[in-house]
C-alpha positions as CSV (number, residue, x, y, z in Angstrom):
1,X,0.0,0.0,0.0
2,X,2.8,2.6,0.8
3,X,5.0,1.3,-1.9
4,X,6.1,3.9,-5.0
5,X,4.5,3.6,-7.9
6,X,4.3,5.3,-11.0
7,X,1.6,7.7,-11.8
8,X,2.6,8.9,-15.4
9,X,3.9,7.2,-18.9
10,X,4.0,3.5,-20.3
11,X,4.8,1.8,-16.7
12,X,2.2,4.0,-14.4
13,X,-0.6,1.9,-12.3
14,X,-3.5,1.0,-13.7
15,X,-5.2,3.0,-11.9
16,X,-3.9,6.5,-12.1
17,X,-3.7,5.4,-15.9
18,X,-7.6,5.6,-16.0
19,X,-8.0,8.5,-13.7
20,X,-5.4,10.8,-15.6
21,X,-7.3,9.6,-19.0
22,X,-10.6,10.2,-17.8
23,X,-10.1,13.2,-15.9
24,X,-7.3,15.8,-17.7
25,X,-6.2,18.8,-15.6
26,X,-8.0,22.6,-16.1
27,X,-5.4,23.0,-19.3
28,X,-6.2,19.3,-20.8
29,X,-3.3,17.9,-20.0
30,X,-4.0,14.3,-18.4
31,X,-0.4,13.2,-17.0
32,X,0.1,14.6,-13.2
33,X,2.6,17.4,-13.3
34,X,3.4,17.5,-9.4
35,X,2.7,15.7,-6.3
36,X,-0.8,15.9,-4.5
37,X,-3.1,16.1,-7.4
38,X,-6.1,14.7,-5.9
39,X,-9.0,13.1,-7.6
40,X,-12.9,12.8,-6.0
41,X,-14.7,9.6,-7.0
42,X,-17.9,8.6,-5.9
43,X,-19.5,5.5,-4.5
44,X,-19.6,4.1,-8.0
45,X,-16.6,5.1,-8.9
46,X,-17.2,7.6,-11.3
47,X,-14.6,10.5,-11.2
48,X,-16.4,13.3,-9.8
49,X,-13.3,15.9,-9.9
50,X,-9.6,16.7,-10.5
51,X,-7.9,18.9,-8.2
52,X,-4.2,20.4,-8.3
53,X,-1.6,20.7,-5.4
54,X,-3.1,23.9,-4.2
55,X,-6.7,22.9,-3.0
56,X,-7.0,22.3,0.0
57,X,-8.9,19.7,1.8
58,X,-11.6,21.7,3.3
59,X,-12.4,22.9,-0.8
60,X,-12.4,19.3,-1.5
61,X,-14.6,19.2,1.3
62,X,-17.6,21.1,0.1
63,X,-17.8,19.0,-3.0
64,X,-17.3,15.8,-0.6
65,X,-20.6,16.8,1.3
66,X,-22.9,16.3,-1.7
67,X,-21.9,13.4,-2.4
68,X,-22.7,11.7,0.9
């Protein structure tokens, strides 16, 4: 679980692979430029949002409390 993986290019995890390709950042680039980009994914796991380094967790926050 606390392992390093990769998040961008031909050896990232499958799973940042799908959330980069499904969710590009506010410019359309998909690949994660710097560390802490977080994503929001709901019960189904449908990406809900993309956010950079600078939000905050409190601004994820407000988008968290709809979704519960």
């Amino acid at each position: 679980m606390f392992s390093k993986i990769e998040v961008n290019g031909s050896g990232a995890c499958p799973l940042y692979k799908w959330l980069t390709s499904s969710s590009p950042d506010e410019e359309g680039n998909a690949a994660i430029a710097w560390n802490f980009t977080k994503f929001l994914v709901d019960r189904d796991g449908a990406i809900v949002a993309r956010y950079g380094p600078r939000v905050t967790p409190e601004e994820i926050g407000v988008a968290l409390a709809g979704l519960l």
